[in-house]
VMD Tcl script that builds the backbone (N, CA, C; Angstrom):
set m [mol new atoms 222]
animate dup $m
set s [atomselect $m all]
$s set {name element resname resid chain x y z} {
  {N N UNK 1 A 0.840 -1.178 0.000}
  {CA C UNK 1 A 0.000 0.000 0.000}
  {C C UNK 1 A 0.880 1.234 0.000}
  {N N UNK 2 A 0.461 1.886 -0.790}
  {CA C UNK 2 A 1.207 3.324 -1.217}
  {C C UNK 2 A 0.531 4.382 -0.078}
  {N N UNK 3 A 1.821 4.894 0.511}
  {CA C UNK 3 A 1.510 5.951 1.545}
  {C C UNK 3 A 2.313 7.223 0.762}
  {N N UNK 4 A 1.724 8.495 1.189}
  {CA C UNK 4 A 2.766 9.448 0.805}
  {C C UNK 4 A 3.660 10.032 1.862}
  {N N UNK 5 A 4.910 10.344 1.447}
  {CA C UNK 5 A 6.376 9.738 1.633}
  {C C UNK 5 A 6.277 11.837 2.351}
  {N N UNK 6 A 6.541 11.737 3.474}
  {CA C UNK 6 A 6.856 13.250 4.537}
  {C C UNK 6 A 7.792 13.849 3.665}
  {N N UNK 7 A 7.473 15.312 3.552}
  {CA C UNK 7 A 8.320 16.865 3.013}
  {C C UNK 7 A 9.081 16.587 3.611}
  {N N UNK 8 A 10.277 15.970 4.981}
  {CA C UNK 8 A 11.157 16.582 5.801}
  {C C UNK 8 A 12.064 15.212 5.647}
  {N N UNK 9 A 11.736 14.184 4.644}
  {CA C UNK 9 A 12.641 13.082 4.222}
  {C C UNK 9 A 13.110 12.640 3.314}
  {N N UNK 10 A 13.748 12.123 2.682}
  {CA C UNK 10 A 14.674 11.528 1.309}
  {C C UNK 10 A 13.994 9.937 1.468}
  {N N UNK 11 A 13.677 9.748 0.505}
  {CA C UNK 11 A 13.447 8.334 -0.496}
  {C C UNK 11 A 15.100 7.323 -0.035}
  {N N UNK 12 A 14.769 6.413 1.026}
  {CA C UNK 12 A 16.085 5.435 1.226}
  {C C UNK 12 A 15.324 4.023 1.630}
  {N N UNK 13 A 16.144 2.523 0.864}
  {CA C UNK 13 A 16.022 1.869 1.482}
  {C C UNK 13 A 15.916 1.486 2.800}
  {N N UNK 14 A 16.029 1.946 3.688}
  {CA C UNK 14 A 15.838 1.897 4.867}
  {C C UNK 14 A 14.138 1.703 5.159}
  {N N UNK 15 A 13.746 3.113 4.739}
  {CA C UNK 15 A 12.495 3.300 4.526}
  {C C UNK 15 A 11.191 2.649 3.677}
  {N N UNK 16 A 11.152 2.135 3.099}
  {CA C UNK 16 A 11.051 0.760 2.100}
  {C C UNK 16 A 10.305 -0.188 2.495}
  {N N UNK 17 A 8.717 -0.439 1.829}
  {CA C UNK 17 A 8.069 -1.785 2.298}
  {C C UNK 17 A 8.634 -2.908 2.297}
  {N N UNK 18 A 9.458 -3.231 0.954}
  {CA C UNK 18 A 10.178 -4.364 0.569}
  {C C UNK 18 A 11.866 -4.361 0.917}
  {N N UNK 19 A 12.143 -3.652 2.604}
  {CA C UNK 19 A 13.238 -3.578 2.732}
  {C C UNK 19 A 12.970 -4.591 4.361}
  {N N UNK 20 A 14.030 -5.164 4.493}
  {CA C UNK 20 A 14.273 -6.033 6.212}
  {C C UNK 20 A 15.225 -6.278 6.655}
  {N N UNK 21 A 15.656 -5.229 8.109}
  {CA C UNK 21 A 16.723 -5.506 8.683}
  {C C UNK 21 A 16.836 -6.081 9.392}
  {N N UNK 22 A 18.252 -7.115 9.048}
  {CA C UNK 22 A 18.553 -7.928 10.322}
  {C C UNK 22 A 19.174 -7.295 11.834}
  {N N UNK 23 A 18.712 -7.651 12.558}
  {CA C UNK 23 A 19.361 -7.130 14.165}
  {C C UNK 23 A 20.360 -7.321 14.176}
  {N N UNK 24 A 21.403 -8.480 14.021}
  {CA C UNK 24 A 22.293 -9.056 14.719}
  {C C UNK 24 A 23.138 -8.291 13.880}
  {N N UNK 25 A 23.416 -8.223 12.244}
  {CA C UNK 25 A 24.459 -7.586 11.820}
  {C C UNK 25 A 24.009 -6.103 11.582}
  {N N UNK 26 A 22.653 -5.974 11.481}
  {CA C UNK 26 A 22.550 -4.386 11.312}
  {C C UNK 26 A 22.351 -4.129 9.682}
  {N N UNK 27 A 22.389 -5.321 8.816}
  {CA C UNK 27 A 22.071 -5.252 7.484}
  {C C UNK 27 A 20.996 -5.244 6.951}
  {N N UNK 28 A 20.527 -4.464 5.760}
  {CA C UNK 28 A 19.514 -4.363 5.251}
  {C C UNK 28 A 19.269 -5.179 3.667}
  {N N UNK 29 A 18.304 -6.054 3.862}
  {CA C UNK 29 A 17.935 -7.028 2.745}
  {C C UNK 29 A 16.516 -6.501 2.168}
  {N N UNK 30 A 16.963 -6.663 0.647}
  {CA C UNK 30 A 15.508 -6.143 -0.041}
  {C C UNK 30 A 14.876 -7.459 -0.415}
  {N N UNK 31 A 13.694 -7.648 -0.083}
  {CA C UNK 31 A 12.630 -8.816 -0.838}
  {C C UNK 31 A 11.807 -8.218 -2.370}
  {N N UNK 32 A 12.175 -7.809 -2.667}
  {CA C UNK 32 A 11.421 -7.324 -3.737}
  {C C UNK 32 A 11.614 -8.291 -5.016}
  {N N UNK 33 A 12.442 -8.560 -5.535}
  {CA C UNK 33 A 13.018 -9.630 -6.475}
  {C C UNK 33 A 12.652 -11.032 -5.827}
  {N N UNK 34 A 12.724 -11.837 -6.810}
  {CA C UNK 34 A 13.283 -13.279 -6.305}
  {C C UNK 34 A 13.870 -13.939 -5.847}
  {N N UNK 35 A 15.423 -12.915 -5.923}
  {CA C UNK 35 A 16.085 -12.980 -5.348}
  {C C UNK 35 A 16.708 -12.346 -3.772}
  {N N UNK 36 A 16.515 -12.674 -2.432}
  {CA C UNK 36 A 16.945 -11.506 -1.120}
  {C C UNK 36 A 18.454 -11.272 -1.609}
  {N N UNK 37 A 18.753 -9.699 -1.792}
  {CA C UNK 37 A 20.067 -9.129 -1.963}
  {C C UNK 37 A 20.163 -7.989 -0.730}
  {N N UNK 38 A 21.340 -7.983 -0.454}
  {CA C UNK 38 A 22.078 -6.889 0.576}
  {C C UNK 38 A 21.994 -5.331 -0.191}
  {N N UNK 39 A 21.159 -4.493 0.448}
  {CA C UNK 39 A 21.398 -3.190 -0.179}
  {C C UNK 39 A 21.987 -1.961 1.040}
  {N N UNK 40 A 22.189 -1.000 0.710}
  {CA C UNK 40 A 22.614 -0.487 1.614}
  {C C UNK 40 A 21.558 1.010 1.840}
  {N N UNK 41 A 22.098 1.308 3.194}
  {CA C UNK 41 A 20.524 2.318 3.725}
  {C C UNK 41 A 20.024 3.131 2.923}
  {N N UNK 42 A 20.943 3.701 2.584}
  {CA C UNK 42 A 20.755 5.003 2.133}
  {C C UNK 42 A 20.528 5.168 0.959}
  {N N UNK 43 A 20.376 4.104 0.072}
  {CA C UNK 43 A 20.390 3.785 -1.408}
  {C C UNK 43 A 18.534 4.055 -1.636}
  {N N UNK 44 A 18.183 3.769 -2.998}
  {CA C UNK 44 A 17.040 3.940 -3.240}
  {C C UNK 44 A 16.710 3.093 -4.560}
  {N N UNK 45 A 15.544 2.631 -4.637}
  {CA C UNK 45 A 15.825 1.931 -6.573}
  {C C UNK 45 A 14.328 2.292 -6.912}
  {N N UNK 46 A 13.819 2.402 -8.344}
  {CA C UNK 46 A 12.825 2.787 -8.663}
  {C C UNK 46 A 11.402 2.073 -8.389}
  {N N UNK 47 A 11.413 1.101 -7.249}
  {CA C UNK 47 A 10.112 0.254 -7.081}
  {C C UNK 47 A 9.894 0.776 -5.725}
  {N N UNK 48 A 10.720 2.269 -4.836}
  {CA C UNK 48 A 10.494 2.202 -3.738}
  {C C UNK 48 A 9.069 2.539 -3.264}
  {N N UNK 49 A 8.532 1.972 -1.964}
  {CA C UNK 49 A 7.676 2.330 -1.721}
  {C C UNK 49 A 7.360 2.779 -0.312}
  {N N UNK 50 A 6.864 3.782 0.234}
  {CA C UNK 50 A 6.582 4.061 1.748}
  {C C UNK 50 A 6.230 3.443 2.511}
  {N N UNK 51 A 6.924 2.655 3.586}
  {CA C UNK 51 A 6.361 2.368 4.244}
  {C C UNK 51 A 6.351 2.999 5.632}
  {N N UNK 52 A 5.356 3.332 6.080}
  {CA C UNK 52 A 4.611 4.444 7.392}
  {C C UNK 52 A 5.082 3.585 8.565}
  {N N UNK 53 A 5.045 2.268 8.909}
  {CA C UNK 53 A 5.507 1.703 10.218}
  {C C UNK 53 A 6.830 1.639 10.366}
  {N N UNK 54 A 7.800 1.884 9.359}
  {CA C UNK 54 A 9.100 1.792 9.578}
  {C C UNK 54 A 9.542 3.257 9.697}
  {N N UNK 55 A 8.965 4.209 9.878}
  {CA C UNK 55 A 9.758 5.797 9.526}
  {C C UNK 55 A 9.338 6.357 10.682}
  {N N UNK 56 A 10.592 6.396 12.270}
  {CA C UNK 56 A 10.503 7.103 13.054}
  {C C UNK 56 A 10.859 8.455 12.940}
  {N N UNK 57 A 9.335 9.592 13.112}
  {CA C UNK 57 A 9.872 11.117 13.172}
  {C C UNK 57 A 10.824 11.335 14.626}
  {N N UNK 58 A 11.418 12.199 14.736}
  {CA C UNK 58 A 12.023 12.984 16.203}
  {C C UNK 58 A 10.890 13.636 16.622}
  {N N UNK 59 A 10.944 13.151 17.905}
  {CA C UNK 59 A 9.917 13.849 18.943}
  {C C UNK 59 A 10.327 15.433 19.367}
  {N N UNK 60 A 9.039 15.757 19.220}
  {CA C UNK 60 A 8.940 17.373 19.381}
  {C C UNK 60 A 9.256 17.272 21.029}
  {N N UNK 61 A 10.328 18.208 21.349}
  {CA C UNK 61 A 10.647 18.694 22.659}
  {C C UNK 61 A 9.531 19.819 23.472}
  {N N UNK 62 A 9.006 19.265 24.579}
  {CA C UNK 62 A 7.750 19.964 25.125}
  {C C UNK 62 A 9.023 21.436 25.627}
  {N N UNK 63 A 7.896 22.290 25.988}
  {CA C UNK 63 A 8.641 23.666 26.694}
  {C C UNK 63 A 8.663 23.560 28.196}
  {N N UNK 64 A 9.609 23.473 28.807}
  {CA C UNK 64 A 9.551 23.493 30.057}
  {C C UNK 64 A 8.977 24.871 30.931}
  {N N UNK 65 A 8.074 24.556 31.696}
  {CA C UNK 65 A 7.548 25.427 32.718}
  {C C UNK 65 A 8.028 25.552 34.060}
  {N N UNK 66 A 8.098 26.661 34.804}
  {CA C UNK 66 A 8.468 26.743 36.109}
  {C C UNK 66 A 7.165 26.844 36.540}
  {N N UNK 67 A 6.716 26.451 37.689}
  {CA C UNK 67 A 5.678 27.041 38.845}
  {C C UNK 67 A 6.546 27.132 40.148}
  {N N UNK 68 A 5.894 28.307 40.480}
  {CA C UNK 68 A 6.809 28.785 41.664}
  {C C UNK 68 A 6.054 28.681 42.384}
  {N N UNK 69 A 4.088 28.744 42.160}
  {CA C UNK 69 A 3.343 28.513 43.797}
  {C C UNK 69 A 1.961 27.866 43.140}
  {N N UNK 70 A 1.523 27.685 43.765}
  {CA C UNK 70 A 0.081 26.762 43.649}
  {C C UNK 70 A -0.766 27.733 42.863}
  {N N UNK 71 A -0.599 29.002 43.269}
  {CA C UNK 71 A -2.029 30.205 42.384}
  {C C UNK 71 A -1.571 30.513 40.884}
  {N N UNK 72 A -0.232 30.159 40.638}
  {CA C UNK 72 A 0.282 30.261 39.448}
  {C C UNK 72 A -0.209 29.290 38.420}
  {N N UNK 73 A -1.096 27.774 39.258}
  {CA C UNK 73 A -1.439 26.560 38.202}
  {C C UNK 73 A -3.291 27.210 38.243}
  {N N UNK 74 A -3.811 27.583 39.266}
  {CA C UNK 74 A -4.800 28.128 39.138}
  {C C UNK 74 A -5.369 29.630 38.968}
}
mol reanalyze $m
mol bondsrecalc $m
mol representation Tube
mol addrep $m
């Protein structure tokens, strides 16, 4: 399923329905072919496709507040 791909990212295997990384070495294998081949992250090939469960954004940093007394929260 075709998702559309966030303004604030680049098109990389990493990112990729038909991409799967292994834990142990940290490598990334494409299933897309018949063949499973080793690609590397940052690469891209023309069948890519979005996938939304693999693409962690950075969390927005809240603003820290002081309260100095109780009438200040009410």
């Amino acid at each position: 399923m075709k998702h559309k791909l966030p303004n604030d990212i680049q098109k990389s295997c990493a990112l990729c329905e038909y991409a799967r990384k292994v834990e142990i070495s940290g490598e990334i294998l494409c299933t897309r072919s018949k063949n499973i081949k080793k690609v590397s992250e940052d690469s891209c090939c023309r069948k890519f496709s979005f996938d939304i469960l693999s693409y962690r954004p950075n969390p927005t940093k809240l603003p820290k507040f002081k309260i100095e007394s109780v009438d200040d929260i009410l």
